[in-house]
C-alpha positions in Angstrom: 41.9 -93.9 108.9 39.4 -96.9 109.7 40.2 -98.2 106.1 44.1 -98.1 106.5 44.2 -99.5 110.3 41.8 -102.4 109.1 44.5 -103.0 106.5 47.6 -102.7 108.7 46.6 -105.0 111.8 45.2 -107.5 108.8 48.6 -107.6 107.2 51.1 -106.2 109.7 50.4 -105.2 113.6 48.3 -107.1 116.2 46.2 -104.6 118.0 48.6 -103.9 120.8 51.1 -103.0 118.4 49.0 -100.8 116.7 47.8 -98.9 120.0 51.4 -98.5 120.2 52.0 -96.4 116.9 49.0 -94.4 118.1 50.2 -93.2 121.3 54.2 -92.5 120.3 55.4 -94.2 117.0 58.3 -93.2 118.2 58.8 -95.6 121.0 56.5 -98.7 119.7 59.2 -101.1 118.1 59.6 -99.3 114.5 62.6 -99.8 112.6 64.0 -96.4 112.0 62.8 -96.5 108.3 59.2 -96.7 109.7 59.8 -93.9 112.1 61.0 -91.5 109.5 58.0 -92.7 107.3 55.9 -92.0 109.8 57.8 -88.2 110.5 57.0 -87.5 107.3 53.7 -88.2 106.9 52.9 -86.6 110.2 54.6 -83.1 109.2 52.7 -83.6 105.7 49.7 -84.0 107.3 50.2 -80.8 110.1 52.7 -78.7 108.3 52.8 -79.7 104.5 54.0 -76.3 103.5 57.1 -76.9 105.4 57.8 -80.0 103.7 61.4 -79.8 102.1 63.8 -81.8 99.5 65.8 -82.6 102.8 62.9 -84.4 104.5 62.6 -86.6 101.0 66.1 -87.1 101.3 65.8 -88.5 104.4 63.5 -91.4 103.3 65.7 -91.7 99.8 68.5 -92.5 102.3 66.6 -95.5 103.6 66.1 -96.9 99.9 62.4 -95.6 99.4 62.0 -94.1 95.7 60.2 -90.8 94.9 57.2 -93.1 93.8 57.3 -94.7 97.6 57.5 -91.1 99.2 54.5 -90.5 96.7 52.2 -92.7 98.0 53.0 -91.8 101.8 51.9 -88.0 101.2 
């Protein structure tokens, strides 16, 4: 985790932003692609065997390929 926040407030967030997405991604100024990314990853992460093609066709509909949905699991 240490290793992928260092990279997103280098390249992305300022720390405010990031304390944000930690506390409720949900209501921290995410685009709606962002948010779903972040749904996903959460449910991988808590309840991967619940994971369905419906939830990766939620993320195809914002334009991400199955190669982009790869590296988010």
């Amino acid at each position: 985790m240490l290793a992928h926040g260092a990279v997103l407030r280098k390249n992305f967030f300022n720390a405010d932003e990031l304390i944000a997405i930690v506390k409720d991604f949900h209501n921290a100024g995410l685009s709606d692609e962002e948010v779903a990314i972040m749904e996903f990853a959460q449910k991988i992460s808590t309840e991967a065997k619940e994971v369905s093609e419906e939830d990766m066709g939620k993320l195809r509909s914002y334009g991400l390929s199955d190669e982009e949905i790869l590296d988010v699991v």
